[in-house]
KOLPA-522643 format. One record per residue: residue number from 1; residue in one letter; chain; z, y, x of N, C-alpha, C, CB in turn. Coordinates in nm, 4 decimals. Each point is the difference from the previous one (the first is absolute). Glycine has a CB too. Example, Ala and Ser with C-alpha at 12.3 -4.5 7.8 and 13.67 -1.06 7.14 Angstrom:
# KOLPA-522643
r k = 1&r = a&c = A&n.Z = 0.7800&n.Y = -0.5690&n.X = 1.3190&ca.Z = 0.0000&ca.Y = 0.1190&ca.X = -0.0890&c.Z = 0.0000&c.Y = 0.1200&c.X = 0.0900&cb.Z = 0.1246&cb.Y = -0.1173&cb.X = -0.1892;
r k = 2&r = s&c = A&n.Z = -0.1966&n.Y = 0.2223&n.X = 0.1542&ca.Z = 0.0060&ca.Y = 0.1190&ca.X = 0.0820&c.Z = 0.0730&c.Y = 0.1090&c.X = -0.0770&cb.Z = -0.2145&cb.Y = -0.0628&cb.X = 0.1184;
END
This chain:
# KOLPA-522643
r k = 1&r = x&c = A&n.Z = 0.0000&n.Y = -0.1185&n.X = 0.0827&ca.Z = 0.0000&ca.Y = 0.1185&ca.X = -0.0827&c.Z = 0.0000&c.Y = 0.1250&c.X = 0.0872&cb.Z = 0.1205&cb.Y = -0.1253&cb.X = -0.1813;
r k = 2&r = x&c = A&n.Z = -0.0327&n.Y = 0.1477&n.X = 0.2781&ca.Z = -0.0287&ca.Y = 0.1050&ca.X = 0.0865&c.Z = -0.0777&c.Y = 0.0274&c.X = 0.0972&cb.Z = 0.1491&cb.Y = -0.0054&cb.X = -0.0576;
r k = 3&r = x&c = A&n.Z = -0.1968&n.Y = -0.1204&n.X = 0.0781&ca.Z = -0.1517&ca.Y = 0.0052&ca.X = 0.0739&c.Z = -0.1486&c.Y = 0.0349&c.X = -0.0792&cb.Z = 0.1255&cb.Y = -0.1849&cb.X = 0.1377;
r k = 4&r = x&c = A&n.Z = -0.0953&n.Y = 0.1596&n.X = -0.2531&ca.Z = -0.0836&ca.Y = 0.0069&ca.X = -0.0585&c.Z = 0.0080&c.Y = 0.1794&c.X = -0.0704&cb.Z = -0.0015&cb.Y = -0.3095&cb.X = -0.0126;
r k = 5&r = x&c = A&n.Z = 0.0884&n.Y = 0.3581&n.X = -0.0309&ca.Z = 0.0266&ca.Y = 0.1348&ca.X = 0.0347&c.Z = -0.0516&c.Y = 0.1099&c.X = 0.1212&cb.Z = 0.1676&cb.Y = -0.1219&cb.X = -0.1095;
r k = 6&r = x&c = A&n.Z = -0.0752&n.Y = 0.0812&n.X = 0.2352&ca.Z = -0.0945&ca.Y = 0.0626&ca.X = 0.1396&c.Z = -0.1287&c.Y = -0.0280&c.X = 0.0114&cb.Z = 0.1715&cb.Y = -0.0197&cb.X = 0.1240;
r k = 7&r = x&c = A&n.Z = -0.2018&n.Y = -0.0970&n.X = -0.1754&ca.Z = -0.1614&ca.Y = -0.0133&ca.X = -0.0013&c.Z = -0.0744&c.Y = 0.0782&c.X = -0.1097&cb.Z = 0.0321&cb.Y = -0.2306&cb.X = 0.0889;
r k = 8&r = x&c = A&n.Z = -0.0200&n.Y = 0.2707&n.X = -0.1778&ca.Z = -0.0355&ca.Y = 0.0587&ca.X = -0.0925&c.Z = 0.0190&c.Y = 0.1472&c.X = 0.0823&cb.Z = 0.0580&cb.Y = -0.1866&cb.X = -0.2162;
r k = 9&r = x&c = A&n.Z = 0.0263&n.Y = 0.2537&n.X = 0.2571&ca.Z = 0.0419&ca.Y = 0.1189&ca.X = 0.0303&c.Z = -0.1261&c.Y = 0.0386&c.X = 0.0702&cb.Z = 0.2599&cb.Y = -0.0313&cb.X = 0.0059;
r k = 10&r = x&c = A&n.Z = -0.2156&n.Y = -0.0774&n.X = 0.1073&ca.Z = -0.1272&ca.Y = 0.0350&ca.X = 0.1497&c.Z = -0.1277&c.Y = 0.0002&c.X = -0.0179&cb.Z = 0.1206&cb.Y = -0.1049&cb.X = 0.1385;
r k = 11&r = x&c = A&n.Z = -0.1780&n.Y = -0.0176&n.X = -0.3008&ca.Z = -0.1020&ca.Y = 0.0003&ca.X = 0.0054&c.Z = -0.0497&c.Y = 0.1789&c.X = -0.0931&cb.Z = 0.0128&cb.Y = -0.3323&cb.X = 0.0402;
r k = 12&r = x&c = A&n.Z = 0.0790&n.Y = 0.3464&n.X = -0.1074&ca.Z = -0.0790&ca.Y = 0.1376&ca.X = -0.1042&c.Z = 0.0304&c.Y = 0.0977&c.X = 0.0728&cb.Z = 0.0261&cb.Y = -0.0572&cb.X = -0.2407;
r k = 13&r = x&c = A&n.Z = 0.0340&n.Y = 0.1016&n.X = 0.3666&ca.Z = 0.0189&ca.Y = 0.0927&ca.X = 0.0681&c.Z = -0.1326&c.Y = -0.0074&c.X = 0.0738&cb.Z = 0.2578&cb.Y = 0.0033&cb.X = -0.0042;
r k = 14&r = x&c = A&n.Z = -0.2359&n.Y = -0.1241&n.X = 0.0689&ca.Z = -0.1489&ca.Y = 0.0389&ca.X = 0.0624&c.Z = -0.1182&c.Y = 0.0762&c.X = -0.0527&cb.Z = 0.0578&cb.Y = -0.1841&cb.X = 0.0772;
r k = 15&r = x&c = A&n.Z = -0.0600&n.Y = 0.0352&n.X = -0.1365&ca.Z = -0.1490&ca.Y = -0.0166&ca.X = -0.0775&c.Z = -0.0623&c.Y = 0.1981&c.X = -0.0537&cb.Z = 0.1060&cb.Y = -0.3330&cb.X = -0.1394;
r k = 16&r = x&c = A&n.Z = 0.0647&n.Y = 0.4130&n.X = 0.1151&ca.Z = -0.0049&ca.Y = 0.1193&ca.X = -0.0823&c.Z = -0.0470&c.Y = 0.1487&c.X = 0.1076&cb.Z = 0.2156&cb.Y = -0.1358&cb.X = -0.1841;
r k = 17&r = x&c = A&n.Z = -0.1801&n.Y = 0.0650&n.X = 0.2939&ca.Z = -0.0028&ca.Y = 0.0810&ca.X = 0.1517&c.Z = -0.1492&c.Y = 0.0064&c.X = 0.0350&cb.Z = 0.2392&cb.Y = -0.0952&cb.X = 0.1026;
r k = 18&r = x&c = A&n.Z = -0.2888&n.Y = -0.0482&n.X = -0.0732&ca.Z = -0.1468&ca.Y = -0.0157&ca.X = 0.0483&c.Z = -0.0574&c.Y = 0.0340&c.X = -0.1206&cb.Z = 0.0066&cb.Y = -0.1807&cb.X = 0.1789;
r k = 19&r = x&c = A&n.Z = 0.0141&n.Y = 0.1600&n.X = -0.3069&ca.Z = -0.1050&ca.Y = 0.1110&ca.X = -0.1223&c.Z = 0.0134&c.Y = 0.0895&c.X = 0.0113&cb.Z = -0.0091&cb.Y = -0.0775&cb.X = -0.1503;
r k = 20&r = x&c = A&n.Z = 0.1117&n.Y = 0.2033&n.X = 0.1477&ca.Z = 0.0139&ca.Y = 0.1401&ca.X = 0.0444&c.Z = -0.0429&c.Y = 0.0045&c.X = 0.1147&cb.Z = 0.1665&cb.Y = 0.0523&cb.X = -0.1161;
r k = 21&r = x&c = A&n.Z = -0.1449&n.Y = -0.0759&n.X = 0.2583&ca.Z = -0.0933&ca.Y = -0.0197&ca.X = 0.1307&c.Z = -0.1460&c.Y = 0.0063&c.X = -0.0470&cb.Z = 0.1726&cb.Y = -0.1576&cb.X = 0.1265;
r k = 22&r = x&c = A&n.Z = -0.2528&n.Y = 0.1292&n.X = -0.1580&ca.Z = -0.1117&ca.Y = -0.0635&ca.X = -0.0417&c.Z = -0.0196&c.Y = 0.1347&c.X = -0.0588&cb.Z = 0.0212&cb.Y = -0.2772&cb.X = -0.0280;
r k = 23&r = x&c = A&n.Z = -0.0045&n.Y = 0.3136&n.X = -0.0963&ca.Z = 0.0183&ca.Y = 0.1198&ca.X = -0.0940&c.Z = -0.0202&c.Y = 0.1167&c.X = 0.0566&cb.Z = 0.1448&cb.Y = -0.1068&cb.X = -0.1141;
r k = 24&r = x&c = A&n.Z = -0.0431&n.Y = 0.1113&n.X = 0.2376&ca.Z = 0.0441&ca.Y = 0.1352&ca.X = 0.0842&c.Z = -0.1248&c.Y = 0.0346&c.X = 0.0829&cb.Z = 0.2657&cb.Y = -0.0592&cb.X = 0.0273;
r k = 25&r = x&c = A&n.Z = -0.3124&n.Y = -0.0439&n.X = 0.0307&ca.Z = -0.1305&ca.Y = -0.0200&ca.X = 0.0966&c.Z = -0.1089&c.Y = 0.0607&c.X = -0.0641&cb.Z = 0.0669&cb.Y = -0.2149&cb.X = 0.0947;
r k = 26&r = x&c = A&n.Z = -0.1074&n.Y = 0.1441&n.X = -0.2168&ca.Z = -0.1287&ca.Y = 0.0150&ca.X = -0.1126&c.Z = 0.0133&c.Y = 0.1711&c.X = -0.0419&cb.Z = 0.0150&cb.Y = -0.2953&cb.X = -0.1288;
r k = 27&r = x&c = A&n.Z = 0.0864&n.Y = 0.3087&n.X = 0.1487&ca.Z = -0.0275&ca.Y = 0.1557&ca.X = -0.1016&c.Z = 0.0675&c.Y = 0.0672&c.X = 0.0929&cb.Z = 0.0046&cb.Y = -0.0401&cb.X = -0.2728;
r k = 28&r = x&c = A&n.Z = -0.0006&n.Y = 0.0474&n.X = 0.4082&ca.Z = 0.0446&ca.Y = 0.0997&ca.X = 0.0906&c.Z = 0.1688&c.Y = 0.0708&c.X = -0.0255&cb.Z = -0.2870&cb.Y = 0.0434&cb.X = 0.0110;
r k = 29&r = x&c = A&n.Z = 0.3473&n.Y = -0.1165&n.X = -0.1053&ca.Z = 0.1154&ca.Y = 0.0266&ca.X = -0.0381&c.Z = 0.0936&c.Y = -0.0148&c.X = 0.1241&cb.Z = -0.0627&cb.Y = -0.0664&cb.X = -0.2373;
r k = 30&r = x&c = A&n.Z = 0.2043&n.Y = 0.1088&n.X = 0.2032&ca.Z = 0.1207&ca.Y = 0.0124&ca.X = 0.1760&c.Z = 0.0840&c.Y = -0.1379&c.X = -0.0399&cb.Z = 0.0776&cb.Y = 0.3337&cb.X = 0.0583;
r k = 31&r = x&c = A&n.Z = -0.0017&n.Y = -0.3283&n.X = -0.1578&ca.Z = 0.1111&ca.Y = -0.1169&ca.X = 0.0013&c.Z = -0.0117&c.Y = -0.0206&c.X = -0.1607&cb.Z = 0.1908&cb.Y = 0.0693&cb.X = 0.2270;
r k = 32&r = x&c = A&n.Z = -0.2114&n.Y = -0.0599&n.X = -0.3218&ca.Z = 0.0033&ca.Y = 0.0517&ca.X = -0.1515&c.Z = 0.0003&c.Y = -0.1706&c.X = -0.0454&cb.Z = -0.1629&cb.Y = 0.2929&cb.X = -0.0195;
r k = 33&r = x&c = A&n.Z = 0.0458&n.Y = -0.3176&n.X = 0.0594&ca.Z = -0.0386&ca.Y = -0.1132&ca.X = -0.1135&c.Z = 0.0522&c.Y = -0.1355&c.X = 0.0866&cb.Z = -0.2491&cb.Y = 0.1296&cb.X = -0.1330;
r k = 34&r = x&c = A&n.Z = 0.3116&n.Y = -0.1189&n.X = 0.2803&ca.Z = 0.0746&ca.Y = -0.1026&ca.X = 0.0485&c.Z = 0.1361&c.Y = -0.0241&c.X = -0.0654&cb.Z = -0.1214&cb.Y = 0.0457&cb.X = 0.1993;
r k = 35&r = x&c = A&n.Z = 0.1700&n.Y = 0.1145&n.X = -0.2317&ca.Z = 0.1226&ca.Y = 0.0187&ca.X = -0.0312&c.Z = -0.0201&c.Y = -0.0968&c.X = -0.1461&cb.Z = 0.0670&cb.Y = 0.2679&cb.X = 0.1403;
r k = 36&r = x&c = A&n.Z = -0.1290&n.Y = -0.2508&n.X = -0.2394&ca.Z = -0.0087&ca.Y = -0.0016&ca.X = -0.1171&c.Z = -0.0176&c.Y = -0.1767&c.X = 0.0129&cb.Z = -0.0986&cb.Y = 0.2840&cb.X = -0.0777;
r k = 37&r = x&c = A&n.Z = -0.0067&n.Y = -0.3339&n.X = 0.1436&ca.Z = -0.0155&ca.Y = -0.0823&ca.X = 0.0252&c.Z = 0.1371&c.Y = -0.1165&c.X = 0.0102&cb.Z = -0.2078&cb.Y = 0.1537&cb.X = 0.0749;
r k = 38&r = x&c = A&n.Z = 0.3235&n.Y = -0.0741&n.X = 0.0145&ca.Z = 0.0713&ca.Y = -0.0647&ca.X = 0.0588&c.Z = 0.1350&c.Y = -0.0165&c.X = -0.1427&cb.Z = -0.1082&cb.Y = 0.0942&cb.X = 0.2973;
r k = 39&r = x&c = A&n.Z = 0.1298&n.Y = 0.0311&n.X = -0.3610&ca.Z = 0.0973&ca.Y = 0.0066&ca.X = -0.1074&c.Z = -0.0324&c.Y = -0.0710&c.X = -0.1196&cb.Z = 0.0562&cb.Y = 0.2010&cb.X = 0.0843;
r k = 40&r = x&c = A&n.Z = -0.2492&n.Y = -0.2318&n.X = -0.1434&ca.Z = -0.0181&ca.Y = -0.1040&ca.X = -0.0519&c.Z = 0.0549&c.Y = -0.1306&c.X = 0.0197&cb.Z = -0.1463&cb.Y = 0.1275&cb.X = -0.0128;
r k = 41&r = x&c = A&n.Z = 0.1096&n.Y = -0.1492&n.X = 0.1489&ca.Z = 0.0139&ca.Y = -0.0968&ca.X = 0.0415&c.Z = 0.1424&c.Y = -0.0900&c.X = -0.0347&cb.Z = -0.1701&cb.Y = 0.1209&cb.X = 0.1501;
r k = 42&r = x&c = A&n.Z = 0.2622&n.Y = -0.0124&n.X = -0.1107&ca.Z = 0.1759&ca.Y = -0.0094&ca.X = -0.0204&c.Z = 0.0431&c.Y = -0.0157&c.X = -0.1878&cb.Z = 0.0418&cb.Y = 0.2062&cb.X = 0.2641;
r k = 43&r = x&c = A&n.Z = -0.1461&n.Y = -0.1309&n.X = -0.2622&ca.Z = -0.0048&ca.Y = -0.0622&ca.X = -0.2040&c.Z = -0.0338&c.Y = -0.1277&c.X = -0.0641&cb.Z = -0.0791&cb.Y = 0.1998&cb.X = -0.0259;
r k = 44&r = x&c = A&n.Z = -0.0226&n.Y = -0.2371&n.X = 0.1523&ca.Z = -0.0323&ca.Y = -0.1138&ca.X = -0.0931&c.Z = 0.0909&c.Y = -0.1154&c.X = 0.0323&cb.Z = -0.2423&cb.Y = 0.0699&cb.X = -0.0206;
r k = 45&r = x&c = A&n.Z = 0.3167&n.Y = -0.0788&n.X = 0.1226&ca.Z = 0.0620&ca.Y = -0.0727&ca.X = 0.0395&c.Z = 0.1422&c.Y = 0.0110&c.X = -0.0650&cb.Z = -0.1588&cb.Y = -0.0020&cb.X = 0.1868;
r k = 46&r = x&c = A&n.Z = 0.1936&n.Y = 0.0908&n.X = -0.2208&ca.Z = 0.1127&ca.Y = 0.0124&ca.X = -0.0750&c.Z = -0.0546&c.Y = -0.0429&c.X = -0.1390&cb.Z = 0.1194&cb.Y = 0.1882&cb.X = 0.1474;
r k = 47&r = x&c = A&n.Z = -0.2250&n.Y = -0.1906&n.X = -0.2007&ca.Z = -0.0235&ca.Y = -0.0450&ca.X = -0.1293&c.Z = -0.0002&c.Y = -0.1150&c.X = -0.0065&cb.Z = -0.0981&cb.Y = 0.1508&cb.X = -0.0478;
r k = 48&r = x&c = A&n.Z = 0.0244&n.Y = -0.2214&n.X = 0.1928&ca.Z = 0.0025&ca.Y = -0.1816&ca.X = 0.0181&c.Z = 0.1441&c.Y = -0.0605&c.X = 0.0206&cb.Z = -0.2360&cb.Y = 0.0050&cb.X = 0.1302;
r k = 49&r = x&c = A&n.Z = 0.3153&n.Y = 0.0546&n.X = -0.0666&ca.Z = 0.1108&ca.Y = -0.0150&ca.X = 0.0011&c.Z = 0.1012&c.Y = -0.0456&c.X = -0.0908&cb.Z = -0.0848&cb.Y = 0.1211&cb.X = 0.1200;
r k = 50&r = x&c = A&n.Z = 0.0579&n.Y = 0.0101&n.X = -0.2138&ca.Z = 0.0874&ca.Y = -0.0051&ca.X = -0.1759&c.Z = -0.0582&c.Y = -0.0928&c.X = -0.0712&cb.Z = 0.0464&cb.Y = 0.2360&cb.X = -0.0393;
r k = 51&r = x&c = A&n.Z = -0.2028&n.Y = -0.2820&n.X = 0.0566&ca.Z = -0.0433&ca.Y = -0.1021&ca.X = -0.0853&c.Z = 0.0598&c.Y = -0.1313&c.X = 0.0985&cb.Z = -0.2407&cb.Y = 0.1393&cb.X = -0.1315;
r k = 52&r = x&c = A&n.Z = 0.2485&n.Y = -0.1765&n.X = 0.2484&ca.Z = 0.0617&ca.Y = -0.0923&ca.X = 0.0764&c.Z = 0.1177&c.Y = -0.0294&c.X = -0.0681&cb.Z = -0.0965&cb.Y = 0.0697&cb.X = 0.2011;
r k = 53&r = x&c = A&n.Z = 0.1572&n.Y = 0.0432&n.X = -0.2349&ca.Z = 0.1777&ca.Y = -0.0481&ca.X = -0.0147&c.Z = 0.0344&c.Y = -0.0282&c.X = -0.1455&cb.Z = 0.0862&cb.Y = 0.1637&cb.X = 0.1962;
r k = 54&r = x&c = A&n.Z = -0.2223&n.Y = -0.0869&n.X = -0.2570&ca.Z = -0.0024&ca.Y = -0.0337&ca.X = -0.1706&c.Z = -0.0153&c.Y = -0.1397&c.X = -0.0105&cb.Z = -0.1147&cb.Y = 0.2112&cb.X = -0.0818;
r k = 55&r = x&c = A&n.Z = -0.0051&n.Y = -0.2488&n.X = 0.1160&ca.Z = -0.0109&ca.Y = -0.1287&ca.X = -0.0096&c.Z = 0.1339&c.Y = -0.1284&c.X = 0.1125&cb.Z = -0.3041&cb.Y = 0.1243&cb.X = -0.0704;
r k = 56&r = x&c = A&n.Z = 0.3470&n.Y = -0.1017&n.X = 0.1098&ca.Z = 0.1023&ca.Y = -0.0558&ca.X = 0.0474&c.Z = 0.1277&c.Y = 0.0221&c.X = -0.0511&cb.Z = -0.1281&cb.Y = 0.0001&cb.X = 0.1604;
r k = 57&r = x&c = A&n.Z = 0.1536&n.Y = 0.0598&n.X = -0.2250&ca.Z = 0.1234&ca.Y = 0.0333&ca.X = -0.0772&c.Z = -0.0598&c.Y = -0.0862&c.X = -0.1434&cb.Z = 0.0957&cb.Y = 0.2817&cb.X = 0.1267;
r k = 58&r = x&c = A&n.Z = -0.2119&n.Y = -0.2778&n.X = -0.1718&ca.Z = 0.0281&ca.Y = -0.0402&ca.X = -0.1052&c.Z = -0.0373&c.Y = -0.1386&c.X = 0.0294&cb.Z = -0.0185&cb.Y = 0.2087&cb.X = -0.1364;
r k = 59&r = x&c = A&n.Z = -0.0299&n.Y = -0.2707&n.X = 0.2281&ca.Z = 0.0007&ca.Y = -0.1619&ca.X = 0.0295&c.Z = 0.1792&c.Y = -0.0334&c.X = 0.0470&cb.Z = -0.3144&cb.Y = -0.0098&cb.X = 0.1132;
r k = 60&r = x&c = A&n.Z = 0.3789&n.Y = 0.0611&n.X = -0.0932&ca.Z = 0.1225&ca.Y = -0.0446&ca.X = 0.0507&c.Z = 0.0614&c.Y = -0.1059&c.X = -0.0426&cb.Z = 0.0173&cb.Y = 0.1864&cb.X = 0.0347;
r k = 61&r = x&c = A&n.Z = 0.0052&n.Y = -0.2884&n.X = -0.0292&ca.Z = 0.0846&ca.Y = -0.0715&ca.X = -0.0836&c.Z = 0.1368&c.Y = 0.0236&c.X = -0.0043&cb.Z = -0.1495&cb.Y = -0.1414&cb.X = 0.0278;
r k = 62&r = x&c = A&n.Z = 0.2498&n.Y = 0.2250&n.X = -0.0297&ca.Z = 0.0580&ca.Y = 0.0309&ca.X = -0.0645&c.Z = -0.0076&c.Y = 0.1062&c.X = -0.1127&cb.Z = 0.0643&cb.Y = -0.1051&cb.X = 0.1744;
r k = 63&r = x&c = A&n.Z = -0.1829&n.Y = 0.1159&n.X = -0.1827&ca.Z = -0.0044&ca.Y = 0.0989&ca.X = -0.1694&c.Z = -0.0632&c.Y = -0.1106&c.X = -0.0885&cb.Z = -0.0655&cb.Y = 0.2868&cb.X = 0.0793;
r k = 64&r = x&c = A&n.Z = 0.0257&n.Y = -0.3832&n.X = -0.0381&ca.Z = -0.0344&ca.Y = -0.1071&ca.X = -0.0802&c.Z = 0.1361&c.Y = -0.1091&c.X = -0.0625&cb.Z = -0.2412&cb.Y = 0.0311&cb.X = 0.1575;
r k = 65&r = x&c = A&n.Z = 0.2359&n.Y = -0.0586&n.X = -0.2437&ca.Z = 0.1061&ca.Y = -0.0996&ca.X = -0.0332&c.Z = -0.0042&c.Y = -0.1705&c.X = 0.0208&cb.Z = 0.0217&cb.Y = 0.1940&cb.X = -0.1588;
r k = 66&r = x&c = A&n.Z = 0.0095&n.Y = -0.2529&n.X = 0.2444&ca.Z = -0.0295&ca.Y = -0.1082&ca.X = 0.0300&c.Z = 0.0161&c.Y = -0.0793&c.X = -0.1136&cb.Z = 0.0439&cb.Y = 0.0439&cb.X = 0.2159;
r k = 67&r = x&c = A&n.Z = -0.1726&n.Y = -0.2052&n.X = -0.2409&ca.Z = 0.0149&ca.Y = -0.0949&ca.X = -0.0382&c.Z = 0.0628&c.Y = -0.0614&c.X = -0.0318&cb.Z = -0.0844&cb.Y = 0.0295&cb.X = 0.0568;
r k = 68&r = x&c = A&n.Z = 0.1393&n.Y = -0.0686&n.X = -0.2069&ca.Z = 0.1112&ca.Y = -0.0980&ca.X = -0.0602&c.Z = 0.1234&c.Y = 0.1080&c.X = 0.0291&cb.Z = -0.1058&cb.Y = -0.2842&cb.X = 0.0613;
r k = 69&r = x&c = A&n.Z = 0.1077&n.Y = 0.4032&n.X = -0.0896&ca.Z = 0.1246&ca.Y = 0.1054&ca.X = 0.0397&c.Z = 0.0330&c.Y = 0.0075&c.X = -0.1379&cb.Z = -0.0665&cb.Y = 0.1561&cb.X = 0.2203;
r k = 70&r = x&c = A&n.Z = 0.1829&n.Y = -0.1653&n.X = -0.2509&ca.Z = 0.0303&ca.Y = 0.0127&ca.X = -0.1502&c.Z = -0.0301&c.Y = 0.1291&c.X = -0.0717&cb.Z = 0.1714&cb.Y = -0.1527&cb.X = 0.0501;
r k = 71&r = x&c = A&n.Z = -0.1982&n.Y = 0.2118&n.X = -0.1753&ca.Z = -0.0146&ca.Y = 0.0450&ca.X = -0.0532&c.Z = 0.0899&c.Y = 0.1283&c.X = -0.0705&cb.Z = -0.1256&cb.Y = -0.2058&cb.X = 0.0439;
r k = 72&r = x&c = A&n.Z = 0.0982&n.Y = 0.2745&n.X = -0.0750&ca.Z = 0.1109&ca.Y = 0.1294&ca.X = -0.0550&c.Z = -0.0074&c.Y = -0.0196&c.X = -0.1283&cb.Z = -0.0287&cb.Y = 0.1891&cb.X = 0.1593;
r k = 73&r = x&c = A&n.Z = 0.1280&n.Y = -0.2159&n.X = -0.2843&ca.Z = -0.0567&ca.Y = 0.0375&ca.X = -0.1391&c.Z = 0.0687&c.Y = 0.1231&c.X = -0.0189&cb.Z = -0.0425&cb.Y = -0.2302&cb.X = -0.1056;
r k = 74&r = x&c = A&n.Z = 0.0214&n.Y = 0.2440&n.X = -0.0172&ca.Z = 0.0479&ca.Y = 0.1436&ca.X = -0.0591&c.Z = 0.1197&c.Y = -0.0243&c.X = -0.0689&cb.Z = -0.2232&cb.Y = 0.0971&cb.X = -0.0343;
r k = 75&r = x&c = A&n.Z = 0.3255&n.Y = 0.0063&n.X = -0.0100&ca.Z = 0.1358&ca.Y = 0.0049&ca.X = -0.0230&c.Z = -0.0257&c.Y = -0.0095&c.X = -0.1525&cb.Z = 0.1110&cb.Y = 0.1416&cb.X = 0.2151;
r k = 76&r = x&c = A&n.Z = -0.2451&n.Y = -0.0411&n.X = -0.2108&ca.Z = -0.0224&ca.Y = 0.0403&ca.X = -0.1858&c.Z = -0.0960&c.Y = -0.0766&c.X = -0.0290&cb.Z = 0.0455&cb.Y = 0.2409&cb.X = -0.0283;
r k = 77&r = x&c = A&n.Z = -0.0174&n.Y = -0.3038&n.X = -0.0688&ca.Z = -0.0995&ca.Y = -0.0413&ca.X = -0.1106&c.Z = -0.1686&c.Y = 0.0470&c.X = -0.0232&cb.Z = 0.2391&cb.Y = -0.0006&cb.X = -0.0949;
r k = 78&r = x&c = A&n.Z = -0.3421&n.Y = -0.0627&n.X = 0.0758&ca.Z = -0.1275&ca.Y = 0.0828&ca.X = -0.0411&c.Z = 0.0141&c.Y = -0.0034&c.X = -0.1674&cb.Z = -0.1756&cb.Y = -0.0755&cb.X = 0.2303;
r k = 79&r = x&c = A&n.Z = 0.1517&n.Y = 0.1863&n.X = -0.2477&ca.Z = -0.0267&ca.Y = 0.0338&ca.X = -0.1703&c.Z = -0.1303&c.Y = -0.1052&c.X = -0.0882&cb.Z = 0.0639&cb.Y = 0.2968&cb.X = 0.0813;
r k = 80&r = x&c = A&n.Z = -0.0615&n.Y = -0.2744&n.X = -0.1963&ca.Z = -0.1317&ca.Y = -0.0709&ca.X = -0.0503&c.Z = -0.0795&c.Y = 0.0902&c.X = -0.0351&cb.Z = 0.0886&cb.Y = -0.1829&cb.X = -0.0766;
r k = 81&r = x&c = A&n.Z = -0.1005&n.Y = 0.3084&n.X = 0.1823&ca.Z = -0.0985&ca.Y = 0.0779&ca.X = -0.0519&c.Z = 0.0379&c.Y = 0.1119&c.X = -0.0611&cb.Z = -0.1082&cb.Y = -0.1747&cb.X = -0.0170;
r k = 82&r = x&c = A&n.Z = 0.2093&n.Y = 0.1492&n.X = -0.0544&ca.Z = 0.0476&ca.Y = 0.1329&ca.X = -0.0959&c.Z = 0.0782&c.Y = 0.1214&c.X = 0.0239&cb.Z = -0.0071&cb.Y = -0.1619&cb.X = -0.1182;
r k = 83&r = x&c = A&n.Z = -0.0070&n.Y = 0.3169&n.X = 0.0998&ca.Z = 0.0518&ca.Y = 0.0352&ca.X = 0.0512&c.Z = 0.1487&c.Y = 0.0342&c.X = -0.0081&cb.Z = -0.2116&cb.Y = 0.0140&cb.X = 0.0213;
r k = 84&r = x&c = A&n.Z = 0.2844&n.Y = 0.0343&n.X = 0.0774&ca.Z = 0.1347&ca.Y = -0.0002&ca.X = 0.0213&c.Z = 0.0679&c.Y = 0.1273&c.X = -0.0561&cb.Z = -0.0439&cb.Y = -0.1438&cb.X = 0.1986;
r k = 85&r = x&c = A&n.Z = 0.1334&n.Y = 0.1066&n.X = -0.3133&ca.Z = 0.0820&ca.Y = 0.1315&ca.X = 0.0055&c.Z = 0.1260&c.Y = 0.0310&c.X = 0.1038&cb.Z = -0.0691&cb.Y = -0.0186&cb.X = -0.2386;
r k = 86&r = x&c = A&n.Z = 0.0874&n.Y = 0.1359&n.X = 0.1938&ca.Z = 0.0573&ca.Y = 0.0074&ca.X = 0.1143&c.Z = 0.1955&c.Y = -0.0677&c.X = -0.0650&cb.Z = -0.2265&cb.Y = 0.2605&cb.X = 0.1341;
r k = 87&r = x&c = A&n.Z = 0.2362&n.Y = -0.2724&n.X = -0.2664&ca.Z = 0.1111&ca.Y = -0.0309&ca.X = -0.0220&c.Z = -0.0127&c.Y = -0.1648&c.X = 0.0171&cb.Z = 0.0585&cb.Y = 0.2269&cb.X = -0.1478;
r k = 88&r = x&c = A&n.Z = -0.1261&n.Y = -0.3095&n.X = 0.1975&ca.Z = 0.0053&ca.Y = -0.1346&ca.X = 0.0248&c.Z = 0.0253&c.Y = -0.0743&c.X = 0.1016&cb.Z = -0.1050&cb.Y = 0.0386&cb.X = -0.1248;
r k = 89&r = x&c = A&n.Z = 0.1606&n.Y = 0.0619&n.X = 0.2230&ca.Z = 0.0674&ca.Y = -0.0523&ca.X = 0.1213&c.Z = 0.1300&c.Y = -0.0398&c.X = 0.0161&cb.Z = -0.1387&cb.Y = 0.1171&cb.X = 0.0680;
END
């Protein structure tokens, strides 16, 4: 998981550097579109990230309830439908 994180980091930083590089070159620009390049970059990885941990939080097995685990019932009764006054409690 945390390799797979730093790897994510290093790869959209780059990848965001050499597109702004590239950018900066083509249009005679100073630092602009490396910069931009590079703070994308730091976005998308924070977005892969949160989807990383989304999806791992919700595979967890402890938010799952294990197999043959007994059951919760309810204290109250289900109605037959009808509605409830309030003097029938």
């Amino acid at each position: 998981m945390a390799s797979q994180f730093g790897i994510t980091l290093a790869v959209s930083v780059v990848l965001g550097y050499f597109a702004g590089h590239w950018l900066d070159d083509r249009f005679n620009t100073a630092i602009i579109f490396t910069l931009i390049g590079v703070l994308l970059g730091l976005v998308a990885a924070a977005i892969s990230t949160a989807r990383l941990y989304a999806a791992l939080f919700r595979n967890s097995p402890s938010q799952t309830r294990p197999t043959g685990a007994p059951t919760t019932t309810s204290t109250r009764p289900a109605n037959d439908g009808t509605p409830l006054d309030d003097d029938s409690d």
